[in-house]
Backbone bond lengths (Angstrom), bond angles and torsions (degrees), N, CA, C in turn:
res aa  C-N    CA-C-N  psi(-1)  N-CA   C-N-CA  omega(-1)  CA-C   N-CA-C  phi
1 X - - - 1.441 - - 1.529 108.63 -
2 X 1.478 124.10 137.42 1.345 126.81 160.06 1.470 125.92 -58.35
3 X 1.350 113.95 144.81 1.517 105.44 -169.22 1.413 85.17 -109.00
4 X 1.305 112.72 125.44 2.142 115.50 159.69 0.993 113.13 -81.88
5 X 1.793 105.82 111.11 1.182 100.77 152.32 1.413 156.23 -12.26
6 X 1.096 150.48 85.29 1.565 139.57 -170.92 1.224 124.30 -106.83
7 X 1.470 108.81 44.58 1.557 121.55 -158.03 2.268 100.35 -68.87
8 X 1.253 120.29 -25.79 1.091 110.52 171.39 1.569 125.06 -81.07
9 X 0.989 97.51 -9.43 1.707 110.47 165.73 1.597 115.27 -86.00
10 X 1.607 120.19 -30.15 1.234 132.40 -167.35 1.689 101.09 -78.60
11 X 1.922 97.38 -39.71 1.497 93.18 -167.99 1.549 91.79 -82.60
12 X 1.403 128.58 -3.82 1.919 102.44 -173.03 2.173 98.01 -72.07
13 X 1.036 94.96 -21.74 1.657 131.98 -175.08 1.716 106.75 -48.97
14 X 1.261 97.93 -52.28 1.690 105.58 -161.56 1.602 79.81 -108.14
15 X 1.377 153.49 -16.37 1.398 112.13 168.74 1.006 111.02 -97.84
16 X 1.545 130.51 36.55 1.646 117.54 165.68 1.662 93.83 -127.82
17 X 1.403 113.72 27.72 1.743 117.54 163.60 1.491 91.33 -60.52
18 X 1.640 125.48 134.74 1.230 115.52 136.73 1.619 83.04 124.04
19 X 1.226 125.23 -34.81 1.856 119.98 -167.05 1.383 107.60 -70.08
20 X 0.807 113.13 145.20 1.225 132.93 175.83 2.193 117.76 -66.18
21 X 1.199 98.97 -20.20 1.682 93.02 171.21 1.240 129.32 -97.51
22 X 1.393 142.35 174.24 1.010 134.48 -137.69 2.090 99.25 -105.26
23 X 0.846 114.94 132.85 1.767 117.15 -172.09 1.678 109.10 -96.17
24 X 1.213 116.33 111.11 1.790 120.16 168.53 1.471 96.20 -99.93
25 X 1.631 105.54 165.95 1.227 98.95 -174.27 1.784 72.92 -165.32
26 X 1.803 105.36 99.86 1.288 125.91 158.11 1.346 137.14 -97.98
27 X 1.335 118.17 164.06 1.333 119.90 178.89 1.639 114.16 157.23
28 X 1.760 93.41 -179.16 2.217 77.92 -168.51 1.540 107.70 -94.15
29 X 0.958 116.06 159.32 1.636 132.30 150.38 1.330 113.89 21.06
30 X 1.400 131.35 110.77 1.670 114.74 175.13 1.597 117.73 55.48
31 X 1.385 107.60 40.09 1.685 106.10 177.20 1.358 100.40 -100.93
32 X 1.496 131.80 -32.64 1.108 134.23 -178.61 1.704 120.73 125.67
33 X 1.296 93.73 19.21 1.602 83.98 -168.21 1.520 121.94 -69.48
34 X 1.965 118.23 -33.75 1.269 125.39 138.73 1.508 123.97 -10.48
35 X 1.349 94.20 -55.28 1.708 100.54 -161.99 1.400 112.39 -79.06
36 X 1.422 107.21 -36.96 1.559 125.92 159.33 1.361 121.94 -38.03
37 X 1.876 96.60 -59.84 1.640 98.45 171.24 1.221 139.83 -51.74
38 X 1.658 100.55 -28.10 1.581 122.37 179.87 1.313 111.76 -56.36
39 X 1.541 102.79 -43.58 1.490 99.40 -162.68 1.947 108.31 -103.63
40 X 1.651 102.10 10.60 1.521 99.67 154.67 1.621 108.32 -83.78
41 X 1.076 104.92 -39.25 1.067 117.93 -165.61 2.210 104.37 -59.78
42 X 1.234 100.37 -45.98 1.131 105.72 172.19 1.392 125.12 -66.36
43 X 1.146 119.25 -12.72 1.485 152.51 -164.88 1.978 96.29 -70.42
44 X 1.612 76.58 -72.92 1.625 110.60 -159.25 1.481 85.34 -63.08
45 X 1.539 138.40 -79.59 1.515 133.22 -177.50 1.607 107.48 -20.48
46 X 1.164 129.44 -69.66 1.010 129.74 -172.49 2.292 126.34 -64.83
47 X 0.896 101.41 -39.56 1.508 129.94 164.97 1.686 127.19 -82.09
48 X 0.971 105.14 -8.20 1.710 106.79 168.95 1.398 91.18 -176.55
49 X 1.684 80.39 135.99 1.503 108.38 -170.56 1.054 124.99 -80.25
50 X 1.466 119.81 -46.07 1.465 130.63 -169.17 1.891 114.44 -93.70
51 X 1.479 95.86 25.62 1.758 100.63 172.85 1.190 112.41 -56.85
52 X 1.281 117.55 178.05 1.173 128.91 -179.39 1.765 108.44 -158.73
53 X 1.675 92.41 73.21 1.783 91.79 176.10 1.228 117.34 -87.61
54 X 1.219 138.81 135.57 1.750 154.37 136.87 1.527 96.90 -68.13
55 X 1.512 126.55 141.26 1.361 134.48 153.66 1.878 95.47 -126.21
56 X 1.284 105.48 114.78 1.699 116.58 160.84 1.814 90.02 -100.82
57 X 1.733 92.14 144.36 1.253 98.40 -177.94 2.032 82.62 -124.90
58 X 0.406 140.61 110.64 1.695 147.82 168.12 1.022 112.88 -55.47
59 X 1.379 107.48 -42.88 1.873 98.97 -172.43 1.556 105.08 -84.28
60 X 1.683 127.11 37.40 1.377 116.15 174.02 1.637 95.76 -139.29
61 X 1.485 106.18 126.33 1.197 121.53 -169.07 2.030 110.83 -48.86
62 X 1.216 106.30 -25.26 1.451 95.34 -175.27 1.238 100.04 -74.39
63 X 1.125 147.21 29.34 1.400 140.82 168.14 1.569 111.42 -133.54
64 X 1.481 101.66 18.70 1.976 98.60 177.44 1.644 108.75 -66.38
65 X 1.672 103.19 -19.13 1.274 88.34 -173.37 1.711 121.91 -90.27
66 X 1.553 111.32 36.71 1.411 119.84 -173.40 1.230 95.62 -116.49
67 X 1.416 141.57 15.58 1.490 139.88 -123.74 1.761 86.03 -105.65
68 X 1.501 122.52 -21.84 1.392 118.58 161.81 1.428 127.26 -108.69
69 X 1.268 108.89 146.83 1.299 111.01 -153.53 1.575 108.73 -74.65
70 X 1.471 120.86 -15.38 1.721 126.95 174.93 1.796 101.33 -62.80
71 X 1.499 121.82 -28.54 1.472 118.09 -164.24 1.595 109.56 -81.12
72 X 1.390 104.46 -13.43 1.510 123.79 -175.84 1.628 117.59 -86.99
73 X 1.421 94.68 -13.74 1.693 99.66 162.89 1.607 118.25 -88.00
């Protein structure tokens, strides 16, 4: 499958690095927002150094045991 680009969604993405409010990032079923994330996410690894990413993927059983939110602290 082709991945579409969403580089104008990526850049609304990278100029609110740094704000202070909280970022959702909605939409329906298979639109891509995953795929989107990947490549902020890939963004940020490469472009600032001192990040600090966690990726929980939920839908993979080695992580049922995060399933409450106290185990995540």
């Amino acid at each position: 499958m082709k991945l579409i680009e969403r580089k104008q969604y990526l850049d609304k993405m990278i100029n609110v690095i740094g704000t202070p409010d909280i970022k959702v990032l909605t939409g329906v079923r298979r639109s891509g927002k995953s795929k989107l994330l990947e490549a902020f996410k890939a963004y940020v690894q490469k472009n600032i150094t001192n990040a600090n990413i966690i990726h929980i993927n939920f839908n993979l059983s080695k992580y049922d045991n995060l399933k409450e939110y106290k185990l995540l602290l």
